[in-house]
C-alpha positions in Angstrom: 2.6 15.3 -38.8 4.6 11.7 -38.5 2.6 11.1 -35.0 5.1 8.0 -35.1 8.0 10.1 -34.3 6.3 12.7 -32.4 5.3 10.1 -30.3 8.7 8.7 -29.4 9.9 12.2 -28.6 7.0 13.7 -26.3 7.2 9.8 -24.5 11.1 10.5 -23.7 10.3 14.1 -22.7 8.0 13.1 -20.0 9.9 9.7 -18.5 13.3 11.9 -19.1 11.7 14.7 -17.1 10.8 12.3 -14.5 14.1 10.5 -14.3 15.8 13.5 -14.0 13.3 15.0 -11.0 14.3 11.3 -9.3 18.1 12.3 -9.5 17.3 15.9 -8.3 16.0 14.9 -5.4 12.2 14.5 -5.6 10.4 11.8 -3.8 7.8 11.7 -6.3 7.3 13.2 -10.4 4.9 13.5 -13.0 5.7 15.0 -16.5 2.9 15.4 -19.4 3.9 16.7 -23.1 1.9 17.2 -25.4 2.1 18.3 -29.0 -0.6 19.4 -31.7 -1.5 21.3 -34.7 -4.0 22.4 -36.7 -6.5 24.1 -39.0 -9.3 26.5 -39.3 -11.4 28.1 -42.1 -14.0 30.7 -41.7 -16.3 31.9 -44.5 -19.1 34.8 -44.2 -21.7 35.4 -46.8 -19.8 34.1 -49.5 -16.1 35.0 -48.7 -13.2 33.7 -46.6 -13.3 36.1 -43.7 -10.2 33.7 -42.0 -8.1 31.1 -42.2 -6.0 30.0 -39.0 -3.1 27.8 -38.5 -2.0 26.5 -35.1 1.0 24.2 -34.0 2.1 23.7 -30.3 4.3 22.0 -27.8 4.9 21.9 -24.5 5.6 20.1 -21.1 4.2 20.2 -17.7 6.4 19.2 -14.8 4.7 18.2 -11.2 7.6 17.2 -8.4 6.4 16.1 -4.6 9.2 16.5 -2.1 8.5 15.4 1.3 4.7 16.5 0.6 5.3 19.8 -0.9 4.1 20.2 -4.5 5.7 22.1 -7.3 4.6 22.6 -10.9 6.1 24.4 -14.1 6.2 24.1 -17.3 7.6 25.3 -20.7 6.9 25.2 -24.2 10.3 24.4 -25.6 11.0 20.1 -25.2 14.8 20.6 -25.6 16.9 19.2 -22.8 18.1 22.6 -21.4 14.7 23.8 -21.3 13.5 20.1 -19.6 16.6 20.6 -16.9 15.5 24.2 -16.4 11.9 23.5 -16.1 12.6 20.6 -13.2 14.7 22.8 -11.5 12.1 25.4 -11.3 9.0 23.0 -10.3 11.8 21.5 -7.6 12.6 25.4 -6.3 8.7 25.9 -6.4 7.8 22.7 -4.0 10.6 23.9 -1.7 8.7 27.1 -0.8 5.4 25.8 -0.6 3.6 23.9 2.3 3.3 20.7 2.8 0.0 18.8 1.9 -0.6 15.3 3.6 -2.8 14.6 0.6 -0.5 15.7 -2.4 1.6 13.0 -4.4 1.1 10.5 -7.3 -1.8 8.0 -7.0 -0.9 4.4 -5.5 1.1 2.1 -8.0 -1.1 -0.8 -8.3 -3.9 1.9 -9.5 -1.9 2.7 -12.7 -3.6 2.5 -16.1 -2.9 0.2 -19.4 -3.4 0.9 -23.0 -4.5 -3.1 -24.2 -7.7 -1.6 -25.9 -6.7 0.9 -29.0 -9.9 3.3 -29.0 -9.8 4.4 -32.2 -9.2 8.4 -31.6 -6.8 9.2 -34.4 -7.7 9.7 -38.0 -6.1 12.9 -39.2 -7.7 15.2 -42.4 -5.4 15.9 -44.5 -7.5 18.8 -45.7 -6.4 22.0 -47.7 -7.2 25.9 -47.3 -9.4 25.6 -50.7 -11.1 22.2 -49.7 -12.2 23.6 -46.5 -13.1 26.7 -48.2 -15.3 24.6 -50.5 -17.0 22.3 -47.6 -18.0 25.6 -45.1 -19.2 27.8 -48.1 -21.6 24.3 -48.9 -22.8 24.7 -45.5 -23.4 28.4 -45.9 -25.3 28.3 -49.0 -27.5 25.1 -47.8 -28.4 27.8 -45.3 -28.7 30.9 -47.2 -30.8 29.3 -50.1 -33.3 26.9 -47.6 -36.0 29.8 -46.6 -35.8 33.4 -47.9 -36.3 34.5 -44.3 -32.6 33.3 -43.9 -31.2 37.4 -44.2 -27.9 36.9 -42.7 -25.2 35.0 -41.8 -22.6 34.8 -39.1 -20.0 32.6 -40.8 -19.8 28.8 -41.5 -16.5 27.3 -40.3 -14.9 23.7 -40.8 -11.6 22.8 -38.4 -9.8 20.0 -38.2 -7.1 19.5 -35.2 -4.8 16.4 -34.4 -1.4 15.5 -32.3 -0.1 13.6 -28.9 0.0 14.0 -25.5 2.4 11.7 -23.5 2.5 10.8 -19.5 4.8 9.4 -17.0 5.6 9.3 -13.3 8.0 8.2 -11.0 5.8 4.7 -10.7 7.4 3.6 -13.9 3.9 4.1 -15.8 4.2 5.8 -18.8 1.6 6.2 -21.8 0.1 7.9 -24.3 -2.5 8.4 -27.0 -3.0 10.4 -30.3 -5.9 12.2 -30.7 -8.2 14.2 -33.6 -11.1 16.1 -33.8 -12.9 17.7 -36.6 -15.9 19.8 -36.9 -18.3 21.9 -39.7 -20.7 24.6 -38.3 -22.9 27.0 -39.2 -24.4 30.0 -37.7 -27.2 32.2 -39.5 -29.8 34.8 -38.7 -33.5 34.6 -39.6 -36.0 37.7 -40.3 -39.3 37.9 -39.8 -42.3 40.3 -38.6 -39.8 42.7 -37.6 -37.5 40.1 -35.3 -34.4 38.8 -36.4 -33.0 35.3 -34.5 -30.1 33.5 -34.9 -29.1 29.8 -34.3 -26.6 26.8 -35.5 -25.9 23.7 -35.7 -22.1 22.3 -36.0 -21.2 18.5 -36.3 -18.1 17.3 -34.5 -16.1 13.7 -34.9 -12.5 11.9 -34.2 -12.8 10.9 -38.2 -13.9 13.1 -40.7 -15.8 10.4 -42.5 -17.9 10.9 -39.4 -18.8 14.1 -39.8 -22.5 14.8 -41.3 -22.2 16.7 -44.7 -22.1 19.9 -44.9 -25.6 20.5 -46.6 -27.1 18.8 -44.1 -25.5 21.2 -41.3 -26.1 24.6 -42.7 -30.3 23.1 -43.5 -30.2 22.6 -39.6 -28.8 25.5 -39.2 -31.5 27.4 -40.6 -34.3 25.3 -39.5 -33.5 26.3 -36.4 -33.2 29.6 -36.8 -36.4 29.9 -38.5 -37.9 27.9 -35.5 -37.2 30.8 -33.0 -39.6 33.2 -34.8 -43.0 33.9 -33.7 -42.0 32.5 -29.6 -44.2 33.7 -27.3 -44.3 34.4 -24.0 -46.7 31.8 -21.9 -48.8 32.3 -18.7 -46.7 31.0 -15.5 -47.7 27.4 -15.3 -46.8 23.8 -14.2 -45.3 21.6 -17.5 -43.5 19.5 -18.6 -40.1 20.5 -19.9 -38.2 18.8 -22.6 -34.6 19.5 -23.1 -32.8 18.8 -26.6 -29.7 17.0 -26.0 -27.3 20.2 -26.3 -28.9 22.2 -23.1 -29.5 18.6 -21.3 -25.7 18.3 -21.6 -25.1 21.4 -19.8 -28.0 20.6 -17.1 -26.3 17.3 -16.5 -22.4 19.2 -15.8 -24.4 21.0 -12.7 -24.8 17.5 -11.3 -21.0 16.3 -11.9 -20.1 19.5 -10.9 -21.8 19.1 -7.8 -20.0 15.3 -7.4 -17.2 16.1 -7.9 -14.2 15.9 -5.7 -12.9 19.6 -5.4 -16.2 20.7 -4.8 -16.9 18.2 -1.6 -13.9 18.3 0.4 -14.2 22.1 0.3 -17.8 21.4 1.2 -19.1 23.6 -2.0 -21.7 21.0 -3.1 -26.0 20.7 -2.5 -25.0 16.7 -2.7 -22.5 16.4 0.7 -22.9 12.8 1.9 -25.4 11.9 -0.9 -23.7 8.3 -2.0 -27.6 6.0 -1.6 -29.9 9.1 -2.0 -32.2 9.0 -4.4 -31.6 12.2 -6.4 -33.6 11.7 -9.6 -36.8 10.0 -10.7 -36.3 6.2 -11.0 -36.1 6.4 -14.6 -32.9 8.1 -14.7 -29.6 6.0 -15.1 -26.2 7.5 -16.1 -23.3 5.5 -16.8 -19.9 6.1 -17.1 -18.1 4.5 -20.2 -14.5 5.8 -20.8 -14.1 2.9 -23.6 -16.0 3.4 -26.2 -14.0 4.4 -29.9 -14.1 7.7 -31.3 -15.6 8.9 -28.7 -14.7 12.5 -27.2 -14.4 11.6 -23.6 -12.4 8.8 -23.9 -9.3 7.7 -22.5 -7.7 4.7 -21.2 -6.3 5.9 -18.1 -6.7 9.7 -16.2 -4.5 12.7 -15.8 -3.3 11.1 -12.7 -2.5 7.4 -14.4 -5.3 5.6 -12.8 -7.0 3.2 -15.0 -10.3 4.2 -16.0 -13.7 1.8 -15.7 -16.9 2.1 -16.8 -19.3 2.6 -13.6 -22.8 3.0 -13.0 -22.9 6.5 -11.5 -27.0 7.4 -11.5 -28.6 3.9 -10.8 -32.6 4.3 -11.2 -32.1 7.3 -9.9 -30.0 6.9 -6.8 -26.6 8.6 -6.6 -23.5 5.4 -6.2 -20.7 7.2 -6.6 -18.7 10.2 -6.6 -15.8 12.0 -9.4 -12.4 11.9 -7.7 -9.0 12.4 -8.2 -6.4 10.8 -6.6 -6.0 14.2 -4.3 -9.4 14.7 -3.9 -10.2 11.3 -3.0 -7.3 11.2 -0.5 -8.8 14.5 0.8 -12.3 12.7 1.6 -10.4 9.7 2.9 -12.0 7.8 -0.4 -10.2 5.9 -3.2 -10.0 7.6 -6.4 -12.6 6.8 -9.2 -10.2 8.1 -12.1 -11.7 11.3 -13.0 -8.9 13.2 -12.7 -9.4 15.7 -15.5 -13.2 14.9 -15.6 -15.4 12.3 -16.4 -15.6 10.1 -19.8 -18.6 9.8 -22.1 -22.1 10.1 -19.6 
């Protein structure tokens, strides 16, 4: 992939998509392309059960016209299909109702890209090499415990490409992005139970990535830690959580702050901003800068610059997750979350 040149054209797909949208009449535009590919390489005790190549492209086109909203999109980024696809999202908006709330965030909100956050290192990686690396983390796991009786596959993937944005505000950007993984998934045996768990390591840079030995050992290991579990007596205890089920308790509470559920009143935290919603010794930040790390981005799927923010402060709630829209529908100003939040 020269992301060079696939660069150039996905940033003149989306500000030619807009300029045209601007000449067609709307009042407002938004166009994001994006453009990827890559690769995927399941084995199963022993033997490639798959191997999976992917490449796509595509273009999303939102148009405002006197506040009715209008969205399509198409997969081909010629400039036939770019014309046809405005003129669609144009005849969409002019059948749909008006929304005081709908249209591009405010101008001077508009994001930069002066700090490169590293999230592009592509793996140039073969069929046989990845072959090689997932049937290293299968045996690791096959040969750690005899209990280890099955497997369900070890897999290594590796995925890169583009995605450009621009609106009518004149803002345009982009950013390159890859992300590469090795996992592992096998089933223990033992006083007539059988369990299964994994482990999979994930990274921007391959180099990143833990080795594969050491994935399919933690694959077992936790496998063989689900034998023998007992059911305990109803009781009051403490509860640990390891990081990948804490993740998911945490996306209840940004689910519940989050714009879309609020204005539609859907949330247990309605007018929560100074509560105290978690024991004092609970902080969560919000840092969208770090490098190489999945969640983030210099600016949102609306433009908006991102920040880092304090959003748990010694347990008290200080902010919400808004979008432009969703903000506008609260009468707040947006946080730029638009698309989610980046790196709790």
């Amino acid at each position: 992939m020269d992301i060079n040149a696939l660069e150039d054209s996905l940033q003149d797909a989306a500000t030619g998509a807009v300029e045209l949208a601007r000449s067609l009449g709307a009042s407002q535009s938004e166009a994001g392309a994006s453009a990827d590919e890559g690769l995927s390489v399941t084995v199963r005790m022993g033997e490639i059960e798959s191997v999976e190549r992917h490449a796509s492209r595509g273009i999303g086109i939102t148009v405002y016209c006197d506040g009715s909203k209008g969205t399509a999109s198409t997969t081909e980024l010629s400039k036939s299909s770019i014309e046809a696809t405005v003129r669609k999202a144009l005849s969409i908006a002019s059948y749909t109702e008006t929304d005081a709330h709908a249209g591009l965030a405010d101008a001077e909100l508009m994001g930069r890209a002066d700090a490169p956050l590293d999230l592009y290192h592509p793996w140039e990686l073969e069929v046989d090499k990845a072959r090689e690396i997932a049937l290293e983390a299968e045996d690791a796991a096959r040969s750690a415990d005899d209990r280890i009786e099955n497997s369900e596959g070890a897999n290594v993937s590796t995925d890169s490409g583009y995605r450009a944005y621009a609106n009518s505000h004149g803002f345009s950007g982009g950013h390159a992005t890859s992300s590469h993984s090795i996992s592992c998934s096998v089933i223990a045996a033992g006083n007539a139970e059988l369990e299964r768990d994994y482990w999979v390591s994930s990274a921007r840079a391959s180099t990143d990535l833990d080795s594969a030995q050491s994935v399919g050992l933690r694959s077992a290991e936790r496998a063989l830690a689900r034998l023998g579990a007992q059911q305990i007596k109803t009781c009051q205890v403490p509860v640990v959580y390891p990081a990948e089920l804490a993740r998911g308790l945490f996306g209840h509470l940004v689910s519940a702050i989050s714009g879309s559920s609020l204005y539609r009143r859907a949330s247990f935290l309605l007018d929560s901003i100074g509560r105290s919603i978690f024991p004092e010794f609970v902080t969560i930040e919000e840092r969208p800068h770090i490098p190489r790390a999945f969640g983030s981005a210099q600016f949102d799927g609306d433009g908006v610059q991102t920040n880092a923010r304090t959003l748990i402060d010694s347990g008290q709630l200080t902010g919400y997750v808004l979008s432009a829209y969703s903000a506008r529908r609260l009468q707040m100003r947006t946080t730029g979350n638009a698309g989610g939040v980046h790196n709790l």
